[in-house]
PDB file of the backbone (N, CA, C, O) and the ligand in Angstrom, with CONECT records:
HET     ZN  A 101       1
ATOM      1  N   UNK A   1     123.275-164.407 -40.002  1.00  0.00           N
ATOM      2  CA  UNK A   1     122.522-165.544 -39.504  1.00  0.00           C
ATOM      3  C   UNK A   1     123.013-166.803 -40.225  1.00  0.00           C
ATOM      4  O   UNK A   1     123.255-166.654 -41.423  1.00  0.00           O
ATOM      5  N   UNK A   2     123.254-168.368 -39.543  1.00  0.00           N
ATOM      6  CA  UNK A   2     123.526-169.114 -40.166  1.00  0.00           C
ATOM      7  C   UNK A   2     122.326-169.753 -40.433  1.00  0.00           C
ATOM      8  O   UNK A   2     121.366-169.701 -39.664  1.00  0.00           O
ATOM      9  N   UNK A   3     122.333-170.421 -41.600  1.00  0.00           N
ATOM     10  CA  UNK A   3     121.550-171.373 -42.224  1.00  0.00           C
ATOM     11  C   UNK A   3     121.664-173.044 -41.809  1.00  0.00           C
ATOM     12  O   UNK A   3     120.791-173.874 -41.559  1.00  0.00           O
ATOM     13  N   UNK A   4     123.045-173.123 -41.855  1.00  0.00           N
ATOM     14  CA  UNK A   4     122.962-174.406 -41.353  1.00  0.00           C
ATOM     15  C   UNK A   4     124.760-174.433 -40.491  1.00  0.00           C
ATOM     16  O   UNK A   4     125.424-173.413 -40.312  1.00  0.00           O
ATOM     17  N   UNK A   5     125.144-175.659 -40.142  1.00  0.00           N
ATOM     18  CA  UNK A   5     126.791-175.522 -39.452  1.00  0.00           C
ATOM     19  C   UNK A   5     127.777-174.935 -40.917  1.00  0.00           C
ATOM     20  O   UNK A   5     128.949-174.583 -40.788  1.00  0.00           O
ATOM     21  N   UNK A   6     127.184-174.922 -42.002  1.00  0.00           N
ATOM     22  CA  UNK A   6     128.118-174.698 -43.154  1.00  0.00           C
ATOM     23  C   UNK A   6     128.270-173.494 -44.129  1.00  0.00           C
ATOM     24  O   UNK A   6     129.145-173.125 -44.913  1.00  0.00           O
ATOM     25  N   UNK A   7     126.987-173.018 -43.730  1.00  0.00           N
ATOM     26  CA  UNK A   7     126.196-171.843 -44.508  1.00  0.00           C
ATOM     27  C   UNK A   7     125.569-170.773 -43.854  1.00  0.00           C
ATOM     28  O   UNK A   7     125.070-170.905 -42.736  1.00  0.00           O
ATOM     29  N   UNK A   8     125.564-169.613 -44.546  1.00  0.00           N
ATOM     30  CA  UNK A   8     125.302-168.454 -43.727  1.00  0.00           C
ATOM     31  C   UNK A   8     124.426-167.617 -44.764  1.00  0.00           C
ATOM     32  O   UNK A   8     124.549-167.802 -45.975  1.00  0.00           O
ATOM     33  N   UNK A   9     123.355-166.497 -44.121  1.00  0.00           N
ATOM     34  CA  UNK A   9     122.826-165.668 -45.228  1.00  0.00           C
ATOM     35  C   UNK A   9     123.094-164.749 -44.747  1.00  0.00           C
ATOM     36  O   UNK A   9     123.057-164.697 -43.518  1.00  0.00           O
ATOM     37  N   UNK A  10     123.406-163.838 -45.368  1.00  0.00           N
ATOM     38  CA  UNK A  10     123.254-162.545 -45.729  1.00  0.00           C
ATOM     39  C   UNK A  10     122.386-161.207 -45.897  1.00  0.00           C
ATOM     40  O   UNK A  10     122.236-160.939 -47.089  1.00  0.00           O
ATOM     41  N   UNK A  11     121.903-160.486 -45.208  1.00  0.00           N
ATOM     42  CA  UNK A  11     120.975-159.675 -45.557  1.00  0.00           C
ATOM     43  C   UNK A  11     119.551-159.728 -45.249  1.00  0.00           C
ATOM     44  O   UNK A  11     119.261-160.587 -44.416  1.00  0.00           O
ATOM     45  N   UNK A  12     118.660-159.081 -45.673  1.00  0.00           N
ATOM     46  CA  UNK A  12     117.342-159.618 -45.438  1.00  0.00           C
ATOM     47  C   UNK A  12     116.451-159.697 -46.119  1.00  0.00           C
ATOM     48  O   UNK A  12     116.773-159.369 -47.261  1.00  0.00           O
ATOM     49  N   UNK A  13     115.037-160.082 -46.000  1.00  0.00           N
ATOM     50  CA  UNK A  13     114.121-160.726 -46.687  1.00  0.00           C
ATOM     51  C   UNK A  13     114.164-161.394 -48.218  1.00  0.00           C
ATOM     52  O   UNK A  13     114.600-162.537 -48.350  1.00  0.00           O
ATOM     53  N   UNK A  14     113.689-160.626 -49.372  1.00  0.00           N
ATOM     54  CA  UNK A  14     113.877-161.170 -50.855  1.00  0.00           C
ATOM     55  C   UNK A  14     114.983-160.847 -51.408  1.00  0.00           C
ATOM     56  O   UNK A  14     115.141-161.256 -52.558  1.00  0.00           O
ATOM     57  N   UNK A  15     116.282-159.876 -50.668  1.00  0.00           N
ATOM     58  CA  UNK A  15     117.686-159.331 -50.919  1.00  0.00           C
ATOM     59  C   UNK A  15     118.535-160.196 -50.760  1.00  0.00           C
ATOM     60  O   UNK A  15     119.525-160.402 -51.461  1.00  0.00           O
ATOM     61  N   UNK A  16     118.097-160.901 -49.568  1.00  0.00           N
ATOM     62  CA  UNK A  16     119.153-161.867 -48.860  1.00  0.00           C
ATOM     63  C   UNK A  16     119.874-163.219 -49.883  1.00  0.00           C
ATOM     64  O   UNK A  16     119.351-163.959 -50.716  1.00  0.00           O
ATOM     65  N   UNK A  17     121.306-163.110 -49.362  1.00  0.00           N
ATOM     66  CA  UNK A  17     121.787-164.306 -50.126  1.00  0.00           C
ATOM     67  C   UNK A  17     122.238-165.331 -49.429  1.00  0.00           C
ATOM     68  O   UNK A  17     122.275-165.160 -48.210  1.00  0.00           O
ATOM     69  N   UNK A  18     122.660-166.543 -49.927  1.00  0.00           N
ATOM     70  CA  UNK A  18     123.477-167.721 -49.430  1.00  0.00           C
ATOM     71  C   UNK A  18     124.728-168.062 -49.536  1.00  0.00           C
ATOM     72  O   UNK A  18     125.182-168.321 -50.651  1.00  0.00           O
ATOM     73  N   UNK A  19     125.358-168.113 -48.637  1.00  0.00           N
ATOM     74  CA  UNK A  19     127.163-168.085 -49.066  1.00  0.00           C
ATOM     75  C   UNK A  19     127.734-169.273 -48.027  1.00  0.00           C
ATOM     76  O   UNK A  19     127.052-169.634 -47.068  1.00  0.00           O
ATOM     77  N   UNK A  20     128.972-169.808 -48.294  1.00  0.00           N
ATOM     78  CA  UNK A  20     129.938-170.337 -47.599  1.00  0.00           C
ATOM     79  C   UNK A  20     130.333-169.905 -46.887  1.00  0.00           C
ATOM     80  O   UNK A  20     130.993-168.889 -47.102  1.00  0.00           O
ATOM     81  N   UNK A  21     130.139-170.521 -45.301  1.00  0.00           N
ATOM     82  CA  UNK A  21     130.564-169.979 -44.210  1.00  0.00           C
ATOM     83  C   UNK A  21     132.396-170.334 -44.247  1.00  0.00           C
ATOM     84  O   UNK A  21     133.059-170.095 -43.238  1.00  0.00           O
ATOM     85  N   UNK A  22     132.699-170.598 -44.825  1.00  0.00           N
ATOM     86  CA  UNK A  22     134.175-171.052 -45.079  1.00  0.00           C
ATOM     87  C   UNK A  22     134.890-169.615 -45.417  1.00  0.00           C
ATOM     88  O   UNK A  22     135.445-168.850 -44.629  1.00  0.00           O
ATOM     89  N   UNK A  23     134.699-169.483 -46.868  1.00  0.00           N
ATOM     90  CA  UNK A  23     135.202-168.507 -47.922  1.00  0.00           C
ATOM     91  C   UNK A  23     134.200-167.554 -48.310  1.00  0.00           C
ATOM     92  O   UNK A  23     134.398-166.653 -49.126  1.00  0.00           O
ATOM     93  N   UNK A  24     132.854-167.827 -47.560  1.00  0.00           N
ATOM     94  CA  UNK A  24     132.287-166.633 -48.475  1.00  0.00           C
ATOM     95  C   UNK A  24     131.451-166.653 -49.585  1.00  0.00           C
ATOM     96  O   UNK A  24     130.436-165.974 -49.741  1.00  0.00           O
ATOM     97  N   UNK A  25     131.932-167.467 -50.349  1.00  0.00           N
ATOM     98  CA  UNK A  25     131.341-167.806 -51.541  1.00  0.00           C
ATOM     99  C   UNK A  25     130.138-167.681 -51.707  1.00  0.00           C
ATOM    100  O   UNK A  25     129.500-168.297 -50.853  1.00  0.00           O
ATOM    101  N   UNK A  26     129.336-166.979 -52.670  1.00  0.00           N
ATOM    102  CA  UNK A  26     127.760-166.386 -53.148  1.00  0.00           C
ATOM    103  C   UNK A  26     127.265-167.544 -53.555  1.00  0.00           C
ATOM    104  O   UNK A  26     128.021-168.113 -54.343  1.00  0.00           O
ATOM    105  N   UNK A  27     125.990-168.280 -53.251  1.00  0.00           N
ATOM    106  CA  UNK A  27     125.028-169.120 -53.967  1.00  0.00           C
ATOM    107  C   UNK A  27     123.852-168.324 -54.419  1.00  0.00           C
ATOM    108  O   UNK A  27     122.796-168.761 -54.878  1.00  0.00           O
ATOM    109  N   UNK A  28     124.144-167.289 -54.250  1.00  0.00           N
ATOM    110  CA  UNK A  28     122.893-166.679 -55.159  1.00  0.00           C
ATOM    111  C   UNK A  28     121.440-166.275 -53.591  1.00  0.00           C
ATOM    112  O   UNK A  28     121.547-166.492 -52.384  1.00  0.00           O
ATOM    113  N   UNK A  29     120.169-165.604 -54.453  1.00  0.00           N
ATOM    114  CA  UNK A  29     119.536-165.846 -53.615  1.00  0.00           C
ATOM    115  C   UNK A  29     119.168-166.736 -52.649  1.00  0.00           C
ATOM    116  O   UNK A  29     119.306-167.893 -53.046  1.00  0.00           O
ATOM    117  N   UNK A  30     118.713-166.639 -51.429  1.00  0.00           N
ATOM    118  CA  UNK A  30     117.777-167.308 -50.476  1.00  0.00           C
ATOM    119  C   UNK A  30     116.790-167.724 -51.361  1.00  0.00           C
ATOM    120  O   UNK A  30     116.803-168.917 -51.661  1.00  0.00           O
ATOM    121  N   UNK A  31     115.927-167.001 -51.852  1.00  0.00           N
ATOM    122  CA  UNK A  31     114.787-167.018 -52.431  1.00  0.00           C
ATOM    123  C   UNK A  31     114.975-168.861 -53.444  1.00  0.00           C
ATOM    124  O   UNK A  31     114.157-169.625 -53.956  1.00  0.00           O
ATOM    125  N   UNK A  32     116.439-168.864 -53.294  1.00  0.00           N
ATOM    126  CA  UNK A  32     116.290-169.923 -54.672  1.00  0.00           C
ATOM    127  C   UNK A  32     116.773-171.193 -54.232  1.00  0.00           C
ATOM    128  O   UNK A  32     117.209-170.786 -53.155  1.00  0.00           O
ATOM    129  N   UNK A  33     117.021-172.337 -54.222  1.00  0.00           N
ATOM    130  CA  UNK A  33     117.148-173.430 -53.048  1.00  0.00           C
ATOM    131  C   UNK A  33     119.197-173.469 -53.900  1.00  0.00           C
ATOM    132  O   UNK A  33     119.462-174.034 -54.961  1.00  0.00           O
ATOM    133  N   UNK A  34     120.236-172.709 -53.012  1.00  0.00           N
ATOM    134  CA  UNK A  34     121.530-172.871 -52.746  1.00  0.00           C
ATOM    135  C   UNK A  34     121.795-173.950 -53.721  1.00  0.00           C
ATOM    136  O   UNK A  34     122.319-173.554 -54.762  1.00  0.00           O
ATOM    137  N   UNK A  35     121.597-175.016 -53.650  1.00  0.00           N
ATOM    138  CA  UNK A  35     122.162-176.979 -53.899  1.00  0.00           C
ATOM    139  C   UNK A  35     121.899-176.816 -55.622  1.00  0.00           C
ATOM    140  O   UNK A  35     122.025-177.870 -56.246  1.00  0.00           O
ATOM    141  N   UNK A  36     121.556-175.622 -56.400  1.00  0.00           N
ATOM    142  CA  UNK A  36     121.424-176.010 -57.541  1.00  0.00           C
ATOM    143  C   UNK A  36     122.885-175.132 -58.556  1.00  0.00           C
ATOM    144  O   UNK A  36     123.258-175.301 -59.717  1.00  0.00           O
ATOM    145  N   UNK A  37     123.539-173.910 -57.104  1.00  0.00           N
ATOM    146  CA  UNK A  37     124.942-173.551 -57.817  1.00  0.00           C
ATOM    147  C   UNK A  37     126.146-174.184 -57.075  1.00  0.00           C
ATOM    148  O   UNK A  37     127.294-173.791 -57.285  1.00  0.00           O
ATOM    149  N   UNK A  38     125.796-175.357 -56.041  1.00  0.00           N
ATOM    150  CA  UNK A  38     126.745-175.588 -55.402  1.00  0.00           C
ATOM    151  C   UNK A  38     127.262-177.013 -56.494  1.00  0.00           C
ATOM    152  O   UNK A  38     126.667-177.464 -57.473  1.00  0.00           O
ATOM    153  N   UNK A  39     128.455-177.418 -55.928  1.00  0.00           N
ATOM    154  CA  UNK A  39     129.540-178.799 -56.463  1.00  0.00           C
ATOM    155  C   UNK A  39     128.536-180.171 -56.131  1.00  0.00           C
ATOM    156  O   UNK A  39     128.397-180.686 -55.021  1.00  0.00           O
ATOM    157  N   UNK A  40     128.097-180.465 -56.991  1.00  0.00           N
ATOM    158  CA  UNK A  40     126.854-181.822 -56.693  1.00  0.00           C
ATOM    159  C   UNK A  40     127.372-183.238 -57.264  1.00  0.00           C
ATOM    160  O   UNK A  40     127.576-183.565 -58.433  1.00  0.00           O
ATOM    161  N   UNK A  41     127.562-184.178 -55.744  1.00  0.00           N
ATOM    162  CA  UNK A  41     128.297-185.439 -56.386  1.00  0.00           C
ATOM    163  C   UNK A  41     127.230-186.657 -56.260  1.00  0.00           C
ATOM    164  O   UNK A  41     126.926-186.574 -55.070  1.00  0.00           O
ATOM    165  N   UNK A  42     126.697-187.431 -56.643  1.00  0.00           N
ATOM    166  CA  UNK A  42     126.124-188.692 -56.368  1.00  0.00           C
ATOM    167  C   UNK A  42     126.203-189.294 -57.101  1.00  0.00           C
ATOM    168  O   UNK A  42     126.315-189.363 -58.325  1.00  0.00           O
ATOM    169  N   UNK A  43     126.063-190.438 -55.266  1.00  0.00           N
ATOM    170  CA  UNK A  43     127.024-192.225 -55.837  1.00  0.00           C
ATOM    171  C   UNK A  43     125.304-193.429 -55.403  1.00  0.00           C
ATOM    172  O   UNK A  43     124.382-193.554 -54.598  1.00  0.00           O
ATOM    173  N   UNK A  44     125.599-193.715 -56.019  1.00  0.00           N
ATOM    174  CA  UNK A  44     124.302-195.424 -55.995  1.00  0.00           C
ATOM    175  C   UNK A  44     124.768-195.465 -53.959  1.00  0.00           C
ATOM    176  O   UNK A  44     125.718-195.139 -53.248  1.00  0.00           O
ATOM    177  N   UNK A  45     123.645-195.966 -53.824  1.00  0.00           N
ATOM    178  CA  UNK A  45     124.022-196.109 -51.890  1.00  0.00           C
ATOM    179  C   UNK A  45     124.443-197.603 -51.957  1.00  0.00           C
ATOM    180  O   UNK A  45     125.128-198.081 -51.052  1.00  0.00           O
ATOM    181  N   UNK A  46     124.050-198.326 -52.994  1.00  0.00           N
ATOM    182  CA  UNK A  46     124.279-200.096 -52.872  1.00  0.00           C
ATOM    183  C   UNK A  46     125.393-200.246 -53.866  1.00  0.00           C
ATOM    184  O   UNK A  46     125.646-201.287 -54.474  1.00  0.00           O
ATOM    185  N   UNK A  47     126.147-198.908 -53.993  1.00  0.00           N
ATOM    186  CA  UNK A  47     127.293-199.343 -54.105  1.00  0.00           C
ATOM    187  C   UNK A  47     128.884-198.892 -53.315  1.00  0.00           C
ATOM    188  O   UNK A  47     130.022-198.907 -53.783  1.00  0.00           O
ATOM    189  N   UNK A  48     128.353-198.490 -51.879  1.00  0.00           N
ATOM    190  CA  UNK A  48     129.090-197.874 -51.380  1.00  0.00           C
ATOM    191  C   UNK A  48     129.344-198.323 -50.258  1.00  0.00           C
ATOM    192  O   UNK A  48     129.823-197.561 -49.418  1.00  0.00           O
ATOM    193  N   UNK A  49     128.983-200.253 -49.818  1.00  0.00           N
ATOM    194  CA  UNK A  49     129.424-201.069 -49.165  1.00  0.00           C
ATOM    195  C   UNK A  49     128.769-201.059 -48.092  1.00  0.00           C
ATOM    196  O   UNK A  49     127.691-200.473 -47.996  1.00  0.00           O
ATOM    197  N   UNK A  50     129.389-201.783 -47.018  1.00  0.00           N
ATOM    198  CA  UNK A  50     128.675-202.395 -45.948  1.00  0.00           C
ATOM    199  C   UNK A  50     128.926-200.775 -44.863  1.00  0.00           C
ATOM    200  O   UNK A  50     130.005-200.185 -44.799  1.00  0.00           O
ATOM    201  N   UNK A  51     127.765-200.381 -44.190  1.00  0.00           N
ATOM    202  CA  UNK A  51     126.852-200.868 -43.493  1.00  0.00           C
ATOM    203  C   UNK A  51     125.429-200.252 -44.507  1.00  0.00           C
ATOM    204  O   UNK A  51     124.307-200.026 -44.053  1.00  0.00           O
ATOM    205  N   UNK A  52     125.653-200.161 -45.262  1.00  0.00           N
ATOM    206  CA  UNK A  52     124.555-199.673 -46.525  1.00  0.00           C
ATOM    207  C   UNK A  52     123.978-200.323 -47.028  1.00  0.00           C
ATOM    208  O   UNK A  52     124.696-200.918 -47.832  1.00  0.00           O
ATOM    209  N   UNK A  53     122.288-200.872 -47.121  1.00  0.00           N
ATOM    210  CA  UNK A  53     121.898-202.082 -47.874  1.00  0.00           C
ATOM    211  C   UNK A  53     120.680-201.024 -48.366  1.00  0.00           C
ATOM    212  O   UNK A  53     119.909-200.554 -47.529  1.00  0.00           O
ATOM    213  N   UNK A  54     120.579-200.703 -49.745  1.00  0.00           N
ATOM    214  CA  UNK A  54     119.349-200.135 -49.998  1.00  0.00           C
ATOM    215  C   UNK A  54     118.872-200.975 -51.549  1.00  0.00           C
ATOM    216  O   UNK A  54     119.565-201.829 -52.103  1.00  0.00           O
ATOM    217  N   UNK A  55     117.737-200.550 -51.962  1.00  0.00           N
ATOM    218  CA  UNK A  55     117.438-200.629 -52.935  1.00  0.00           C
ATOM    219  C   UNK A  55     117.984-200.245 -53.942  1.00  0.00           C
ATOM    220  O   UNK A  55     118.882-199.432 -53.725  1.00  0.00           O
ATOM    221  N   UNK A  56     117.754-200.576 -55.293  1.00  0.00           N
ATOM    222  CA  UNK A  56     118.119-199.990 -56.468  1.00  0.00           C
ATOM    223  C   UNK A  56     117.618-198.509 -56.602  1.00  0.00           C
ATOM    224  O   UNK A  56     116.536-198.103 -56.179  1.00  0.00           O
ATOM    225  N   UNK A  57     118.788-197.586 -57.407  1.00  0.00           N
ATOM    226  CA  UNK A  57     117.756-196.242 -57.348  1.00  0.00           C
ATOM    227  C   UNK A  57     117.966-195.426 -56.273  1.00  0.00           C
ATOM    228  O   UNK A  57     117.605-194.263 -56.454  1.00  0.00           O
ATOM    229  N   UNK A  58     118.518-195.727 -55.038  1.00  0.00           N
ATOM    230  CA  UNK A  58     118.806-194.495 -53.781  1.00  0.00           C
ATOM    231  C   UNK A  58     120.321-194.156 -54.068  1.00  0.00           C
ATOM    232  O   UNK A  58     121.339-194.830 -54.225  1.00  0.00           O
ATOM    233  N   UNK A  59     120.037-192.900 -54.068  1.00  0.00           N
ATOM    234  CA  UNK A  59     121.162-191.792 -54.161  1.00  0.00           C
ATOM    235  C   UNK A  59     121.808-191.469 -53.183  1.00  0.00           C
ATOM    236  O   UNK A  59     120.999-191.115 -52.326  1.00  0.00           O
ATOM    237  N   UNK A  60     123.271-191.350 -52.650  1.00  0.00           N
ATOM    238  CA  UNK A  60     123.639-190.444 -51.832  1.00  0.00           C
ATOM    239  C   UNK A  60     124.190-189.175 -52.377  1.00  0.00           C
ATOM    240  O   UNK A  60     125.111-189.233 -53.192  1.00  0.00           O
ATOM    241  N   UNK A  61     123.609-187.821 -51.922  1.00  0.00           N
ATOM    242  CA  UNK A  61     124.252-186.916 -52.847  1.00  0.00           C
ATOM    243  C   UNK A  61     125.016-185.988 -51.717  1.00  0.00           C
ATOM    244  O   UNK A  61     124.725-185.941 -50.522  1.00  0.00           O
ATOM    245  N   UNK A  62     125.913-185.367 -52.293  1.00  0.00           N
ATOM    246  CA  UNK A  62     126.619-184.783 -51.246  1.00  0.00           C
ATOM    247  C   UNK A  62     127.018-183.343 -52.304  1.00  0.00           C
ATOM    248  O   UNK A  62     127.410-183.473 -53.464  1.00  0.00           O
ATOM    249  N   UNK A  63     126.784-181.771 -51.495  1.00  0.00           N
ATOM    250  CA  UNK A  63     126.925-180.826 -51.927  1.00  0.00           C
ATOM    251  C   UNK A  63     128.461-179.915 -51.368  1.00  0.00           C
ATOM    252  O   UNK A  63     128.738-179.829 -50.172  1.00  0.00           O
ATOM    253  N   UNK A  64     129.260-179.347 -52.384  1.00  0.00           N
ATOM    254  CA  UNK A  64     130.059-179.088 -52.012  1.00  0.00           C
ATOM    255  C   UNK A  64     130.177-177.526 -52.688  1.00  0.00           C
ATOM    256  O   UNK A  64     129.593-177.236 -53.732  1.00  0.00           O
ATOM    257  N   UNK A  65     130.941-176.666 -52.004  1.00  0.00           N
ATOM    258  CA  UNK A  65     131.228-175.539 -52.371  1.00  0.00           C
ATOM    259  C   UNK A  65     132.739-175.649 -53.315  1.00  0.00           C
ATOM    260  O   UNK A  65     133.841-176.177 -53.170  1.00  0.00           O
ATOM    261  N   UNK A  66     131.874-174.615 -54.586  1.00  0.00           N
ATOM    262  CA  UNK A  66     133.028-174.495 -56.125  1.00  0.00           C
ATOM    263  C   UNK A  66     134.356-173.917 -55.906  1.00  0.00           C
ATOM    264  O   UNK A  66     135.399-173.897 -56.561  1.00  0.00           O
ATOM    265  N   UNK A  67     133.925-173.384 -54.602  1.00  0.00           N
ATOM    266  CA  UNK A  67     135.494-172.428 -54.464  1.00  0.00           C
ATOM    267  C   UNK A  67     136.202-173.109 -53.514  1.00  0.00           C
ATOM    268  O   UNK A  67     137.286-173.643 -53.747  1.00  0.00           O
ATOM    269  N   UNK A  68     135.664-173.121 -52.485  1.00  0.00           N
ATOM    270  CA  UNK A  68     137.016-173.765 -51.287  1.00  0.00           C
ATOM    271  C   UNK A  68     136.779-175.647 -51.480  1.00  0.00           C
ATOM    272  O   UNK A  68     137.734-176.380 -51.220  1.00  0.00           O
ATOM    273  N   UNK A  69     135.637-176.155 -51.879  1.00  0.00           N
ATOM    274  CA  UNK A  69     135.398-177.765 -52.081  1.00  0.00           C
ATOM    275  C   UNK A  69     135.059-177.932 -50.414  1.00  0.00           C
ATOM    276  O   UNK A  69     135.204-179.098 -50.046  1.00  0.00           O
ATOM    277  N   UNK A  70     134.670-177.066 -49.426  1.00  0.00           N
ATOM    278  CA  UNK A  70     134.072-177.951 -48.440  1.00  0.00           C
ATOM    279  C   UNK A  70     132.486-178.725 -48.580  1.00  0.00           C
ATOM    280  O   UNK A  70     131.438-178.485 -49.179  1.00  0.00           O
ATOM    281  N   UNK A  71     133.017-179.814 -47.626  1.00  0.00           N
ATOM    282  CA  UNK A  71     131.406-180.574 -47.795  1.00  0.00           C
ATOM    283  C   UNK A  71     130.364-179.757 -47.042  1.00  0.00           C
ATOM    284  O   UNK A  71     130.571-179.611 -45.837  1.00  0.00           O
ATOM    285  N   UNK A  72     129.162-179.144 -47.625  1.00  0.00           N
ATOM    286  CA  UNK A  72     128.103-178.288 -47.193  1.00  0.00           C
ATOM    287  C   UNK A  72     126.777-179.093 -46.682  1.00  0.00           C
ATOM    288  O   UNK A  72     125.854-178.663 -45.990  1.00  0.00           O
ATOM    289  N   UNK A  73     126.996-180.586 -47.318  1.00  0.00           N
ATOM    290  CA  UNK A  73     125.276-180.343 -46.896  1.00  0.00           C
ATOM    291  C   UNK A  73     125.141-182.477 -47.617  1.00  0.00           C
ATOM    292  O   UNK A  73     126.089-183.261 -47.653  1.00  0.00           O
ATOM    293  N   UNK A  74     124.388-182.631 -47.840  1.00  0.00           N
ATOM    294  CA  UNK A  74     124.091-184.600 -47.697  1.00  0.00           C
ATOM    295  C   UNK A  74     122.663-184.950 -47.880  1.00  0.00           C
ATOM    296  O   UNK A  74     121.861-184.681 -46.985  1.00  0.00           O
ATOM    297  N   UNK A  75     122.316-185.491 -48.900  1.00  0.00           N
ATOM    298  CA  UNK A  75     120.872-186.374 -48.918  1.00  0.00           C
ATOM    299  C   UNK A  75     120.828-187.563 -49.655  1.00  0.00           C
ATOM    300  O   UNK A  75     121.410-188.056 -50.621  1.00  0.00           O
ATOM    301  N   UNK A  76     119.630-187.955 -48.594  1.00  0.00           N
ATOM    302  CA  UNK A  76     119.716-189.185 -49.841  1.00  0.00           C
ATOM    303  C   UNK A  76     118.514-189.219 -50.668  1.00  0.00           C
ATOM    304  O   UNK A  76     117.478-188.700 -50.251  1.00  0.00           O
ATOM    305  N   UNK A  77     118.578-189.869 -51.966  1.00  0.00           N
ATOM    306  CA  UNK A  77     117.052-189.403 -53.044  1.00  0.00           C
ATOM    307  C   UNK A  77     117.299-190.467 -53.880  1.00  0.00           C
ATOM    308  O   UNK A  77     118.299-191.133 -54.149  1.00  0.00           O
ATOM    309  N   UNK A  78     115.805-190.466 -54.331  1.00  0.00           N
ATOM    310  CA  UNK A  78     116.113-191.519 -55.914  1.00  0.00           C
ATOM    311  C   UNK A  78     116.021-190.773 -56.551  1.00  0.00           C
ATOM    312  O   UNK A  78     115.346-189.790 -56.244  1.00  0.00           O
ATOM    313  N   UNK A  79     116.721-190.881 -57.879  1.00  0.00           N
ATOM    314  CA  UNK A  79     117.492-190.501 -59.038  1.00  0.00           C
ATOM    315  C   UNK A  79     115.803-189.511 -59.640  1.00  0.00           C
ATOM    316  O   UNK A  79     114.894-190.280 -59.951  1.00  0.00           O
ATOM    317  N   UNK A  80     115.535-188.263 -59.747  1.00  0.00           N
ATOM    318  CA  UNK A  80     115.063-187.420 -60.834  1.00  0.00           C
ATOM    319  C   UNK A  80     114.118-186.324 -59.140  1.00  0.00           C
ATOM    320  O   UNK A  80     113.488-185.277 -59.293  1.00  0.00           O
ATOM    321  N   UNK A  81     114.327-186.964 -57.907  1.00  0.00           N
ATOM    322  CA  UNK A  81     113.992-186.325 -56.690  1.00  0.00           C
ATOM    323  C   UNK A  81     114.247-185.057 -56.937  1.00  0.00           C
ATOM    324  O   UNK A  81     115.122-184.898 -57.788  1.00  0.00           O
ATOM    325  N   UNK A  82     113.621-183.741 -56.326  1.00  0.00           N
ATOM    326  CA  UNK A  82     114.247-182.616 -56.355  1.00  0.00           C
ATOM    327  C   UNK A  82     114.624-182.021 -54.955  1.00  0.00           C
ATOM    328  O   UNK A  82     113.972-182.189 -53.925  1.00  0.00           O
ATOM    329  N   UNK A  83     115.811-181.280 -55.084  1.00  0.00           N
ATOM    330  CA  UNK A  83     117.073-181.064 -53.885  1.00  0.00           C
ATOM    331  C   UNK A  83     115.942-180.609 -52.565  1.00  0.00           C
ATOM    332  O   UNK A  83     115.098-179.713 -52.524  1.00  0.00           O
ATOM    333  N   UNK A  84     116.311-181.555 -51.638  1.00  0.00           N
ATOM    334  CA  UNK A  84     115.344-181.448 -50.152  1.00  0.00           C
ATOM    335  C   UNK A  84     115.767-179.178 -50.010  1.00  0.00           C
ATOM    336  O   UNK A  84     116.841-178.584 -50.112  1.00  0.00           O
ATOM    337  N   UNK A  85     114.745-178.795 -49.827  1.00  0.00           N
ATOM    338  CA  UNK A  85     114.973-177.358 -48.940  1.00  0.00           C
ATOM    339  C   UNK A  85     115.386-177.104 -47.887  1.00  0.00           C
ATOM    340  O   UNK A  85     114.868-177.799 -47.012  1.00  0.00           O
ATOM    341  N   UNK A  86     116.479-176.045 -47.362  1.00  0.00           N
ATOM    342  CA  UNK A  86     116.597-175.984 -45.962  1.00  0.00           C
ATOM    343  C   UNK A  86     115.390-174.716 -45.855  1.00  0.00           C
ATOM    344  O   UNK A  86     114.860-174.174 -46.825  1.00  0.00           O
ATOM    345  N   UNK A  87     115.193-174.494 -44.781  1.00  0.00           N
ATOM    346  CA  UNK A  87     114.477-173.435 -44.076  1.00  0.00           C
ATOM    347  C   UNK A  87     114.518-173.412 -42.871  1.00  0.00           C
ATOM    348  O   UNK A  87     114.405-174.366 -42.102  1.00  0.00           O
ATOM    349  N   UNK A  88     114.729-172.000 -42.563  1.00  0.00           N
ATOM    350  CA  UNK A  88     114.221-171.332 -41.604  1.00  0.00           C
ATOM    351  C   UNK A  88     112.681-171.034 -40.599  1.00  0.00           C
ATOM    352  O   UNK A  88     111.976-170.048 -40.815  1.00  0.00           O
ATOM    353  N   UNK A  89     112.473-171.694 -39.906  1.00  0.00           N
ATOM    354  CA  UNK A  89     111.179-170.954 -39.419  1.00  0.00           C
ATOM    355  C   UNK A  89     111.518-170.155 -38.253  1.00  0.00           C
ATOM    356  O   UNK A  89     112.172-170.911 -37.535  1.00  0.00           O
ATOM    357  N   UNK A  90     111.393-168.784 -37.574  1.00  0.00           N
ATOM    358  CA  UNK A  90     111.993-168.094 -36.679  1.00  0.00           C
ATOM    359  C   UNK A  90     110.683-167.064 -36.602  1.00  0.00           C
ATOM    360  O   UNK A  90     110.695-166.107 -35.828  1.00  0.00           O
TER     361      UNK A  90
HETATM  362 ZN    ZN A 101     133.553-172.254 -49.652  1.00  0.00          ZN2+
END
């Protein structure tokens, strides 16, 4: 089952894991929110030019996988926010 266009799980219920639909790559349980073993980059949004006008303090963060470096996933947050959840409802 995929999780999102980038990500896929594995298995089922409290067993199940999160991996790179690329390479594969293990993020560990479902159970645990993926974005905290993946490649985590963030840049200031008001400093990343025009068509971007935000406040002081908004984050763009962008998650990437350790093994192959594809881009997985994108939010934006102020700085100490904790990583938005994906989920499933089915
Ligand atoms: Zn990968």
């Amino acid at each position: 089952m995929q999780l999102s266009q980038t990500l896929k799980i594995n298995g089922h219920d409290d067993k199940a894991t999160v991996s790179c639909l690329k390479c594969d790559h293990e993020f560990g349980s479902q159970t645990r929110n993926w974005k905290h073993t993946a490649q985590l980059n963030e840049e200031k949004m008001n400093t990343m030019g025009v068509p971007y006008t935000t406040g002081e303090g908004v984050l763009f963060r962008s998650f990437s996988c350790p093994e192959c470096g594809v881009l997985l996933d994108t939010e934006l947050a102020i700085a100490g926010d904790a990583f938005l959840e994906d989920k499933i409802y089915v």
